[in-house]
N, C-alpha and C positions, 0 to 999 in steps of 0.2 A: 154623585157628581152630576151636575144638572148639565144637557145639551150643549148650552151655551159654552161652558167652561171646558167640555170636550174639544169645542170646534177651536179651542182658543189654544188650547195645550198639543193638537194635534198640529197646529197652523206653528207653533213654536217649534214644535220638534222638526217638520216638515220643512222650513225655513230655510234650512243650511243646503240641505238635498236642493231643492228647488232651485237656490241663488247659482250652487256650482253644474247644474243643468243646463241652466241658461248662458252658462259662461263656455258652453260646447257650444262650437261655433260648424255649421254644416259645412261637408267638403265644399272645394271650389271646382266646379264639373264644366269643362269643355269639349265638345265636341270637334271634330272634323272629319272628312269624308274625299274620296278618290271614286272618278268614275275614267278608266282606260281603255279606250279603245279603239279596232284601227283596222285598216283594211290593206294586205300586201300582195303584191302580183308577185308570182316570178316569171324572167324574164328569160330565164336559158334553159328551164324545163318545164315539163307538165306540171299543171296546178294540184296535180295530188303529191306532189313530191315535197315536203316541208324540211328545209336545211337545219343538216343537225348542230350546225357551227351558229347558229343564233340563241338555239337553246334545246331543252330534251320535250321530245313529244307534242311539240306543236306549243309550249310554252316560249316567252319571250320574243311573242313577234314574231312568230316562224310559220305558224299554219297562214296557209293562202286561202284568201278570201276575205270575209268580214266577220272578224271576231271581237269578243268581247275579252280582254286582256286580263282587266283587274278592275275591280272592284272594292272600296276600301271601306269601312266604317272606324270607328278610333274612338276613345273617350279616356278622357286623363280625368282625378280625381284629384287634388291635391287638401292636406288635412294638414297643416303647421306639417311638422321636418318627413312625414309619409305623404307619398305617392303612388297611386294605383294606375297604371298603363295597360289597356284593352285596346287591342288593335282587331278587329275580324274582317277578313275577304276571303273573296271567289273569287272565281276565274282562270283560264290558264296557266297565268302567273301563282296564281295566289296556291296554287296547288304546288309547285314547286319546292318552300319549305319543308312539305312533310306533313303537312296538316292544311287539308283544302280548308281553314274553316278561320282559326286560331292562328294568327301572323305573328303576335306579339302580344302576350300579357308577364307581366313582370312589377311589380311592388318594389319600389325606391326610396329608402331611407335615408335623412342628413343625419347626420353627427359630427355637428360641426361645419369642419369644411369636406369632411369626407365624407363620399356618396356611395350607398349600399345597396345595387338591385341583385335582387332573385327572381328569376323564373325564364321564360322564354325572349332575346331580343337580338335584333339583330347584329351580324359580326362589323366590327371595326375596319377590317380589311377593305382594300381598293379605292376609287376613286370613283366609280360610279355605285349608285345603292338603288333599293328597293323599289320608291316610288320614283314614276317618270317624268312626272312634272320638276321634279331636282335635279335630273337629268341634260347632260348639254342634247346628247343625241336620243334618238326616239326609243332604237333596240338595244338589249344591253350588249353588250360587247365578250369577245371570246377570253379576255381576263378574266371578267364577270361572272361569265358561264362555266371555267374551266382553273382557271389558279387560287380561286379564293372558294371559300366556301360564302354560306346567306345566312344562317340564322345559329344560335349554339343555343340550349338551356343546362342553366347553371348558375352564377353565380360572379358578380363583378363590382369592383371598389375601383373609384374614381377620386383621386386626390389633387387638386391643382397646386404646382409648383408656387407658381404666380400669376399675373394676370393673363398672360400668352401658353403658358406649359402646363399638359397636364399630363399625369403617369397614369395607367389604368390597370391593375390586374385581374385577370377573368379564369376561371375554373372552372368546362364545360363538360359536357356528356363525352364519352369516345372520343371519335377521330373525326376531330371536322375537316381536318388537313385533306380526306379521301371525298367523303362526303359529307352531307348537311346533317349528322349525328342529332337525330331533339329528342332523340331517349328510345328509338325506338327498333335499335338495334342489335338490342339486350348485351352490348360490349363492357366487359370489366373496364376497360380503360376511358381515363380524364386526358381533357387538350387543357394543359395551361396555356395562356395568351398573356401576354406582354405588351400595352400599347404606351407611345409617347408622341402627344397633338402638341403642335405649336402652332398660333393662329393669330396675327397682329395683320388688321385693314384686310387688304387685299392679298396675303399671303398666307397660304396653308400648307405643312408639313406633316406628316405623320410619318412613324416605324412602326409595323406589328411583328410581334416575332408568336410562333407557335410552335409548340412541342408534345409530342404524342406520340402514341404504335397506331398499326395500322387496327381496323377491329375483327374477331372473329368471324370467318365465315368470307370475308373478303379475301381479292387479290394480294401477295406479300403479308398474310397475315400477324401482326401481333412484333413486325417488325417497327424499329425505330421511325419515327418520320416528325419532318422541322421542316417550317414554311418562315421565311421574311421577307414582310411587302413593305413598299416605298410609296409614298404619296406624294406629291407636290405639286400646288396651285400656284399661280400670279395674275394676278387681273394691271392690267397693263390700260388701263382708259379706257377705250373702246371693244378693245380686243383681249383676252384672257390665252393663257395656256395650262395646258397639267401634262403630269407624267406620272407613271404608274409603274414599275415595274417588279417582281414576282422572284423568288428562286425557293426552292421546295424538293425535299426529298423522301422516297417511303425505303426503307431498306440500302440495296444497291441503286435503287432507281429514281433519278431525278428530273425535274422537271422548272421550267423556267416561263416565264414570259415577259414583252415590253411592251407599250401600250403612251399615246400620245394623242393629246386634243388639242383641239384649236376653237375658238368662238368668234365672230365679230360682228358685234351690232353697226347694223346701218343705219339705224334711227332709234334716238331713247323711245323706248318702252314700244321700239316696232319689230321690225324682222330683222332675225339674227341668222349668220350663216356658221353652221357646224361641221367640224370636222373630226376624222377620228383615223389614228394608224396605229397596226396592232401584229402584233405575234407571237405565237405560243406551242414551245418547245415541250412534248408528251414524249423521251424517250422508248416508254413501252407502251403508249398510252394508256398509263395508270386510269386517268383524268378522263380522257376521251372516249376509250373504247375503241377510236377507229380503227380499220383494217378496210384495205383494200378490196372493193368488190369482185372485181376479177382475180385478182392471187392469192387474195386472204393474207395477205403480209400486213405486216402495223404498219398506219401511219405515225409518224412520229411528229410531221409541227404542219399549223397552219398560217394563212395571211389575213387580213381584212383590213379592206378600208371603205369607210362609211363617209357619204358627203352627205351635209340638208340643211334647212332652212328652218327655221320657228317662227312662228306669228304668232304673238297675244292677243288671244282675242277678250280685250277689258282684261282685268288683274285677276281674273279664278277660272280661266279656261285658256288654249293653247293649241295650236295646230302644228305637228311636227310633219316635215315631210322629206324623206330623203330616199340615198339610190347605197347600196349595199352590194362591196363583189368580195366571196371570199375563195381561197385558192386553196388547198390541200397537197400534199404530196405525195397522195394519191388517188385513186376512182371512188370517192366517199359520197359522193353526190348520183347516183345510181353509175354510169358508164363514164362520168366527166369527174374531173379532178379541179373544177373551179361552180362558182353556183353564182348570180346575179338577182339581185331583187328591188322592188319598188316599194316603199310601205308610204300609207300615211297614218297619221296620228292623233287623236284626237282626245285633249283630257279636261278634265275640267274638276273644279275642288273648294274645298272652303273650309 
């Protein structure tokens, strides 16, 4: 068979491969990115004292001085009905999940109308979330920190009712009901979760319900434990409200919280004033850990309320600035049973 006729018979066979080659169409890859950070006085003690009611360890806006909070990078991939979600940061914050490194990656399939991720994302629960720029106020709040957990890996099917409702069921690692379980617990036991959003204009609802034991090697181990949280938004013109509220139990021991915001812009797309009122019931402090410096007795619930201001500066950066008092009942802030602070905020995104 002479050259020519090879190149002709290989080009035929070759043909069909080639056509459906090209009929693969490359993912569709976006990026985006979080730079958080922020500088907070305190204001009723030494600056080496970082309140533990904002968050643990100097996360969430707690350590005094100028810190770097968060830091975000993201990339989504989308391929027809597959989706790839890579979320990575640093930072005080970002170390919080359980993995300074890895926020969120998780693989999201349609079939149909129903939606199937796997891997690491974050929990359904509450009213305020992860990133701060979504946030009304700058710190996260003692709900936040304390009645819900942040991240589960696992597994979650989303089905919308209709165009407002959706039902979602999730099946994670352990007990996120205790803490933020992302496998690394070595705990026999699954949190199922139960969510239902309803979302029309300016109005936002959600129920989560979760069901679990507590895990090995924890407080009330291996005991029952059920969390249901309540969301609800209204954007009201100018002004916005939400409410949050919390009720959860591990064994004998349960634990509650309420939580209320307020927003209102004084000029479109200028400064907005925020507000936030909060409280959270730790019967043993499951949640908390606190105990009384001087007696060593548990604390059982605290207060906060956050006031402050937003500025946009242009549409991909933000200046939060507000004043933060929260109350204990009892010495959890070294010899005071109340803590004061100043932050401000600065993010910027895209």
């Amino acid at each position: 068979m002479s050259s020519f006729k090879k190149v002709i018979l290989a080009a035929l066979v070759l043909s069909p491969v080639l056509a459906s080659a090209a009929e693969v169409k490359a993912p569709v890859v976006t990026m985006n990115g979080l730079v958080d950070s922020y500088y907070t006085l305190n204001l009723t003690h030494g600056q080496d004292l970082y309140s533990p009611t904002s968050g643990f360890e100097g996360a969430y806006s707690s350590a005094t001085g100028f810190n770097l909070n968060y830091a975000k990078l993201a990339a989504t991939a989308e391929a027809g009905p597959a989706t790839l979600k890579l979320e990575l940061g640093a930072g005080k914050q970002g170390a919080i999940v359980g993995d300074i490194l890895v926020q969120q990656a998780y693989v999201s399939m349609k079939f149909g109308g129903v939606t199937v991720d796997a891997g690491r994302f974050y929990t359904a629960a509450g009213f305020e979330v992860f990133d701060g720029n979504l946030n009304w106020n700058y710190s996260k709040g003692l709900l936040y920190n304390f009645a819900v957990p942040t991240a589960h890996e696992g597994v979650r099917v989303a089905m919308p009712i209709n165009d407002n409702l959706t039902v979602t069921a999730s099946l994670a690692n352990g007990s996120d009901l205790y803490t933020n379980d992302v496998g690394d617990t070595g705990s026999p036991y699954k949190t199922g979760i139960l969510s239902l959003g309803y979302t029309k204009e300016d109005t936002f609802a959600a129920v989560n319900l979760f069901a679990s034991k507590s895990p090995p090697g924890q407080i009330l181990a291996g005991d029952d434990a059920f969390l249901v949280d309540v969301v609800l938004s209204q954007g009201l013109g100018a002004a916005s409200v939400a409410f949050q509220g919390d009720y959860g139990s591990i064994g004998s021991s349960s634990y509650y919280g309420l939580g209320v915001w307020g927003k209102y812009a004084l000029a479109e797309d200028g400064l907005t004033l925020v507000g936030r009122l909060e409280y959270f019931n730790d019967a043993d402090a499951v949640h908390t850990g606190f105990t009384d410096n001087a007696t060593d007795e548990i604390v059982d619930n605290v207060f906060g309320l956050t006031v402050g201001a937003n500025y946009p500066v242009g549409s991909n950066a933000e200046l939060k600035a507000e004043l933060r008092f929260d109350k204990a009942a009892g010495k959890i802030y070294n010899a005071e049973e109340s803590i004061a602070t100043f932050t401000v905020g600065a993010l910027a995104w895209f």
